[in-house]
N, CA, C and O atoms as a GROMACS GRO file, in nm:
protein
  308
    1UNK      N    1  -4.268   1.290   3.604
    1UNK     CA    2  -4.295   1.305   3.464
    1UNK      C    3  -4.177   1.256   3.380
    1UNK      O    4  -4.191   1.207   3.268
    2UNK      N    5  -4.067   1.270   3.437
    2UNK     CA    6  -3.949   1.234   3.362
    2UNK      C    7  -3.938   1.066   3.337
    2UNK      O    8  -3.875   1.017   3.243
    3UNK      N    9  -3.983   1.018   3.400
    3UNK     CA   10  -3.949   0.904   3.427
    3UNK      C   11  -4.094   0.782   3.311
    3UNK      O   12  -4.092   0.681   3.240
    4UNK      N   13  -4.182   0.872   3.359
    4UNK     CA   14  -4.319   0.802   3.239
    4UNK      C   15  -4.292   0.882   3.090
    4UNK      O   16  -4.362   0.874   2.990
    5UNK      N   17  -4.162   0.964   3.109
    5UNK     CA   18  -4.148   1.006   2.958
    5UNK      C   19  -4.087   0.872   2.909
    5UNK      O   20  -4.138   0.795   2.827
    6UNK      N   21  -3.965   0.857   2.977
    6UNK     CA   22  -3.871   0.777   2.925
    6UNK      C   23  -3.882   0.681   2.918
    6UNK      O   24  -3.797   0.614   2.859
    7UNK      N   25  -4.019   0.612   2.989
    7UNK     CA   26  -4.071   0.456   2.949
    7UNK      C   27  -4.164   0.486   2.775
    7UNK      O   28  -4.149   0.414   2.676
    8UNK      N   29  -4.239   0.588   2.784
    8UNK     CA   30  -4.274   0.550   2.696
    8UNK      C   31  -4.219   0.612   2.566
    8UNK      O   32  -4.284   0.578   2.468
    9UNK      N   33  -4.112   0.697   2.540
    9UNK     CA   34  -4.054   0.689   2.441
    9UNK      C   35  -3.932   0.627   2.430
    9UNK      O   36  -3.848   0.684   2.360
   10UNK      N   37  -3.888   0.459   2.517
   10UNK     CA   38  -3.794   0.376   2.465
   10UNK      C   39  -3.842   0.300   2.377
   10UNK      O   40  -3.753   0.228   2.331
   11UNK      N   41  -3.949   0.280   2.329
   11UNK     CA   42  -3.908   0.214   2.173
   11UNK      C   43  -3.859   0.287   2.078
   11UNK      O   44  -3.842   0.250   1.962
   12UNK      N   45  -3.834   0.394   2.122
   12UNK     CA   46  -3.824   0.467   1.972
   12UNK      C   47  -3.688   0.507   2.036
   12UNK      O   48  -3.616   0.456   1.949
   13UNK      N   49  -3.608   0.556   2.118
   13UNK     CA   50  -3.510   0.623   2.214
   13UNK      C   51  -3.420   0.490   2.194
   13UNK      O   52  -3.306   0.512   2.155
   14UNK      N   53  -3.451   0.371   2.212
   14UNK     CA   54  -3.386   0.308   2.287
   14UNK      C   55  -3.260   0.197   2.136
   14UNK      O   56  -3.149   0.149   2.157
   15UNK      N   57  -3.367   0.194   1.961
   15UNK     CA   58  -3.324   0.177   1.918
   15UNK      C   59  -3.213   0.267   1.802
   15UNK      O   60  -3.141   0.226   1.711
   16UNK      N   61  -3.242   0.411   1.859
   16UNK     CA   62  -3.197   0.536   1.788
   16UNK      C   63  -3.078   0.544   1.880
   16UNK      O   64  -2.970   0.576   1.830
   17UNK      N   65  -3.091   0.513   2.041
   17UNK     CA   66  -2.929   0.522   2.101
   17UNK      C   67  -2.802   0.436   2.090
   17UNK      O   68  -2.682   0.452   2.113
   18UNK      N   69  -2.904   0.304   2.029
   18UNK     CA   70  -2.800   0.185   2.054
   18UNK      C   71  -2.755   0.203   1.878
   18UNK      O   72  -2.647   0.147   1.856
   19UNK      N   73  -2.821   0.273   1.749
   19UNK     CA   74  -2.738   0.282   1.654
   19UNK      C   75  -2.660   0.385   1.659
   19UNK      O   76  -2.556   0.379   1.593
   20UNK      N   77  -2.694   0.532   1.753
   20UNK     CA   78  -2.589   0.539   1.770
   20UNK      C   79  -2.444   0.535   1.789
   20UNK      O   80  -2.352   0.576   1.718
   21UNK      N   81  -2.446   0.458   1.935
   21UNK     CA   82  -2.380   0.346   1.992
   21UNK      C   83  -2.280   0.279   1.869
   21UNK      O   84  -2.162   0.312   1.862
   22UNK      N   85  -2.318   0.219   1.811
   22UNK     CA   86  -2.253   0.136   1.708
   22UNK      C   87  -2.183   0.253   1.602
   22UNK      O   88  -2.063   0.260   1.576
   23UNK      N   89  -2.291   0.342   1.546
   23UNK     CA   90  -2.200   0.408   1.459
   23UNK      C   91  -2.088   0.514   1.538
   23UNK      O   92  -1.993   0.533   1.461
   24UNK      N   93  -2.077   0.556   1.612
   24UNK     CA   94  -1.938   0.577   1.725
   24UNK      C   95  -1.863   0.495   1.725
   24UNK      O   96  -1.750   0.538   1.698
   25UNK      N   97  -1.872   0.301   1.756
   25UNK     CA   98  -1.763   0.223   1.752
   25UNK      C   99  -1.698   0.254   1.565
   25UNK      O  100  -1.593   0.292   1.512
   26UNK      N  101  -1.788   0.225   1.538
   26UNK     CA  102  -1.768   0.201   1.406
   26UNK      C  103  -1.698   0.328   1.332
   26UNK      O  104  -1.642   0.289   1.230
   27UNK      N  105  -1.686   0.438   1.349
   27UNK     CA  106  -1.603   0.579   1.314
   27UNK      C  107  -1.498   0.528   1.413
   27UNK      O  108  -1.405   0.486   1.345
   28UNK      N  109  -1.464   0.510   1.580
   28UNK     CA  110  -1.360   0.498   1.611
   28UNK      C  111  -1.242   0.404   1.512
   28UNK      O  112  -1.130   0.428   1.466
   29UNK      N  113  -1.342   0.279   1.512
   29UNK     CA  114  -1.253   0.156   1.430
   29UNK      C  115  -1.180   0.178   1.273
   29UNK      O  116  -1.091   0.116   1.214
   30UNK      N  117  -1.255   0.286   1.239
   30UNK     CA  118  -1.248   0.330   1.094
   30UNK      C  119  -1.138   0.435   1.094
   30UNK      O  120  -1.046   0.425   1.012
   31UNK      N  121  -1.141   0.505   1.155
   31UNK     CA  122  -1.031   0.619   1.264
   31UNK      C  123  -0.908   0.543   1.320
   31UNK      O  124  -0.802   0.605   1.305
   32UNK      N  125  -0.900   0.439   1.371
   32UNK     CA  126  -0.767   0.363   1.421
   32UNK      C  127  -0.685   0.296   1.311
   32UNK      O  128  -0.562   0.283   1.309
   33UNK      N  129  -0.790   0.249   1.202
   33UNK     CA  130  -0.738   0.172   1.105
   33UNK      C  131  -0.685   0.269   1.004
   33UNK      O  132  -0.578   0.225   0.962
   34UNK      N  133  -0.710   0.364   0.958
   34UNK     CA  134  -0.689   0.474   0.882
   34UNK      C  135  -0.565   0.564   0.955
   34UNK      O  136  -0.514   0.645   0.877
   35UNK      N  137  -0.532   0.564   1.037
   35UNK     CA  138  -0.407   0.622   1.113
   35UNK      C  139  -0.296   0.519   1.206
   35UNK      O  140  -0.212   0.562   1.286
   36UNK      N  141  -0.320   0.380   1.174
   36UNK     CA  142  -0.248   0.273   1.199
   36UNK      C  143  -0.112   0.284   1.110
   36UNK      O  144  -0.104   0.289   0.987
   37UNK      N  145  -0.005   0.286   1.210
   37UNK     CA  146   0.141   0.303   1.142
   37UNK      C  147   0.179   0.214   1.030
   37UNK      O  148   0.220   0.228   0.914
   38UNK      N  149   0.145   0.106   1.118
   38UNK     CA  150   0.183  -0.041   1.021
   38UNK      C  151   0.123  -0.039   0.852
   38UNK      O  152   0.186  -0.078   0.753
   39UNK      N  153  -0.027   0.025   0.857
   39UNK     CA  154  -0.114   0.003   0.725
   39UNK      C  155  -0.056   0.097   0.683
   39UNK      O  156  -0.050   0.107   0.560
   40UNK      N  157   0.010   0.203   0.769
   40UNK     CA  158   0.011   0.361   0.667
   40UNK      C  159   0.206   0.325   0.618
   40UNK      O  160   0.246   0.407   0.535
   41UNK      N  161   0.290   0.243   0.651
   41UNK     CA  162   0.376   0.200   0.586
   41UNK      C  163   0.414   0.098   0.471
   41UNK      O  164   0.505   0.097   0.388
   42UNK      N  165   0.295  -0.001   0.504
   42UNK     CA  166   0.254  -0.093   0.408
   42UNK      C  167   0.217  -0.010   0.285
   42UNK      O  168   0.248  -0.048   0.172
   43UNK      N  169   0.158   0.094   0.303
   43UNK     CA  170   0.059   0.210   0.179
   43UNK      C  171   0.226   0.235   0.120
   43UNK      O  172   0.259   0.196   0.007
   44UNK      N  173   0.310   0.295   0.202
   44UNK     CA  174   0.388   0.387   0.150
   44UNK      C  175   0.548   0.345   0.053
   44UNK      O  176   0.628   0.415  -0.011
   45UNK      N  177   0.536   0.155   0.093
   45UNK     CA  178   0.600   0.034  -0.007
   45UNK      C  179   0.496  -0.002  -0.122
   45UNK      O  180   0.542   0.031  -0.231
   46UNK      N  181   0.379  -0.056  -0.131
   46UNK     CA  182   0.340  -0.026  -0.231
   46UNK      C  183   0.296   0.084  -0.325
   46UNK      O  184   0.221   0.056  -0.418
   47UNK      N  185   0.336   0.199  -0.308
   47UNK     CA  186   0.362   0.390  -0.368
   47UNK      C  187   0.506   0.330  -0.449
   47UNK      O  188   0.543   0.336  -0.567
   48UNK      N  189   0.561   0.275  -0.336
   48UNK     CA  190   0.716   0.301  -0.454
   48UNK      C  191   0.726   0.168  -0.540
   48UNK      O  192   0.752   0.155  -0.659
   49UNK      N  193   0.703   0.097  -0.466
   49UNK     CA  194   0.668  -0.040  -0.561
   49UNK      C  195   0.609   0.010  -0.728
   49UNK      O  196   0.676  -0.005  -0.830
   50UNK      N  197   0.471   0.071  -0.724
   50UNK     CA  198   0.433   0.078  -0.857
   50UNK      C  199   0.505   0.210  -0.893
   50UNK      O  200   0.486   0.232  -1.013
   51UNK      N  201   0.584   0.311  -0.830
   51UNK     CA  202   0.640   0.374  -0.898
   51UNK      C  203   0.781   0.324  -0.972
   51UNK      O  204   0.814   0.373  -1.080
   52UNK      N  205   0.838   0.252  -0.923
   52UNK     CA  206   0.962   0.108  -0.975
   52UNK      C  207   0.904   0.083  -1.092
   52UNK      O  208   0.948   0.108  -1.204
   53UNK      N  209   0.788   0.024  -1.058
   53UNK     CA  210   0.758  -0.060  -1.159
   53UNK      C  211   0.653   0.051  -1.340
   53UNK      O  212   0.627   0.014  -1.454
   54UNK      N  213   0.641   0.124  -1.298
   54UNK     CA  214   0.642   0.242  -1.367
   54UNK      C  215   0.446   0.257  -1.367
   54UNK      O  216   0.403   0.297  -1.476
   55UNK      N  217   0.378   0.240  -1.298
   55UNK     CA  218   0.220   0.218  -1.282
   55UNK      C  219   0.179   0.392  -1.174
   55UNK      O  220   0.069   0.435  -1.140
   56UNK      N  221   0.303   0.444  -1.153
   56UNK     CA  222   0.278   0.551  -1.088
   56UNK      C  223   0.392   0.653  -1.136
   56UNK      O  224   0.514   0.639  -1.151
   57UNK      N  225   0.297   0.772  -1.158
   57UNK     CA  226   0.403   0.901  -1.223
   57UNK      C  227   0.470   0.921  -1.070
   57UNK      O  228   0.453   0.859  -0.965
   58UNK      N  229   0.561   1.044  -1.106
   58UNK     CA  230   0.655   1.067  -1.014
   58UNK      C  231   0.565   1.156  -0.916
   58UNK      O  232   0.585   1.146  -0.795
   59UNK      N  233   0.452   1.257  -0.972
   59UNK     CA  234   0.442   1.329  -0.922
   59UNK      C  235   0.299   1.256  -0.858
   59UNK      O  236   0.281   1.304  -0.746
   60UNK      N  237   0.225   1.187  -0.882
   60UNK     CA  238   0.115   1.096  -0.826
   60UNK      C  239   0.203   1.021  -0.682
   60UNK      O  240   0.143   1.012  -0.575
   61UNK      N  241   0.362   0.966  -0.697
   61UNK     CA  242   0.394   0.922  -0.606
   61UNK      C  243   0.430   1.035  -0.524
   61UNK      O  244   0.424   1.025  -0.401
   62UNK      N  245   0.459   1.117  -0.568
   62UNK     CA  246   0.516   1.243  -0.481
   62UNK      C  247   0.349   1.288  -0.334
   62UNK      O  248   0.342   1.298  -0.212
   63UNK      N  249   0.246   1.301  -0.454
   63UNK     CA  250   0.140   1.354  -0.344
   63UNK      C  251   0.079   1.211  -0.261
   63UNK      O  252   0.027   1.215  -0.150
   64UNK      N  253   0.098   1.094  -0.338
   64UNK     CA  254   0.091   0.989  -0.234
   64UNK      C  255   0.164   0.986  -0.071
   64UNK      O  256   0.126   0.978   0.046
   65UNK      N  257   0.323   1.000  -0.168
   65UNK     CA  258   0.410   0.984  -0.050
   65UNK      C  259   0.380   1.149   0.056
   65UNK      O  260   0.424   1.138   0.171
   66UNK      N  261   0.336   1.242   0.033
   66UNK     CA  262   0.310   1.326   0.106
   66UNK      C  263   0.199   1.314   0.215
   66UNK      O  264   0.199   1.363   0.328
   67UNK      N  265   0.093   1.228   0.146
   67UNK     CA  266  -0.039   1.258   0.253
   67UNK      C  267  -0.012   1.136   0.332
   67UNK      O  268  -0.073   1.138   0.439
   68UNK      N  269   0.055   1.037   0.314
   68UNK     CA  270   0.132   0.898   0.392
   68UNK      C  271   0.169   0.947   0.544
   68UNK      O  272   0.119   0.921   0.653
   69UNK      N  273   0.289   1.037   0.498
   69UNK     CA  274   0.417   1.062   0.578
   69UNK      C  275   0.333   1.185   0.706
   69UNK      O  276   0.356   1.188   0.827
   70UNK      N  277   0.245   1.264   0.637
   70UNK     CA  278   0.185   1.316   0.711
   70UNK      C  279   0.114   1.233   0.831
   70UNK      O  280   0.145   1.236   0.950
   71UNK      N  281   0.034   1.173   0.782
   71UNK     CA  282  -0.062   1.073   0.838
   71UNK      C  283  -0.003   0.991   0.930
   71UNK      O  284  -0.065   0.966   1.032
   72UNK      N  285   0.146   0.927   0.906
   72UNK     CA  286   0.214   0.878   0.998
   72UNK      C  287   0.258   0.986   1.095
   72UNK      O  288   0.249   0.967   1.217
   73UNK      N  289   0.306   1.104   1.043
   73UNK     CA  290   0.334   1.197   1.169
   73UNK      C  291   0.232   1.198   1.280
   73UNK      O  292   0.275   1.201   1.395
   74UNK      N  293   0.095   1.196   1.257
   74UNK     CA  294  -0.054   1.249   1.312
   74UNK      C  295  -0.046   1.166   1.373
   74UNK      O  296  -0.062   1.184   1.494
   75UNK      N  297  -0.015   1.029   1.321
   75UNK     CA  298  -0.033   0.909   1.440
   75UNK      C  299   0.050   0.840   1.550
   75UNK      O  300   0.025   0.762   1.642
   76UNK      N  301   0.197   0.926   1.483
   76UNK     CA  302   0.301   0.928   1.594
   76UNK      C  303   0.283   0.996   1.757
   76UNK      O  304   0.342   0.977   1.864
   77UNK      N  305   0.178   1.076   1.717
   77UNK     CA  306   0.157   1.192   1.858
   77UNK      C  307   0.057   1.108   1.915
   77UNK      O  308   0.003   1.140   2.021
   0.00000   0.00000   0.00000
């Protein structure tokens, strides 16, 4: 019985696993890029950049530079 289940509900099984499938890569990739050192230092030169340049209050750079530095910690481990 198991087996004439699973033939006949792969049309419907078979395109619901494979978007699965994809939306998993697609949260991992979104997840690596979002806790990537390199992007999360690049973020944390342009924070002081527009705070130099006066486009960011002190305290906007302050909670910038906080959720940064965190985020790099998270991705250090």
């Amino acid at each position: 019985m198991g087996l004439l289940t699973s033939l006949l509900t792969l049309p419907i099984r078979g395109p619901f696993d494979g978007t699965l499938w994809v939306a998993a890569r697609i949260g991992e990739a979104a997840e690596q890029s979002w806790n990537d050192p390199a992007a999360l230092r690049v973020a944390l030169v342009e924070a002081e950049r527009q705070l130099l340049a006066g486009q960011l209050s002190e305290e906007a750079y302050d909670a910038i530079e906080l959720d940064l530095l965190e985020r790099l910690k998270g991705a250090a481990r």
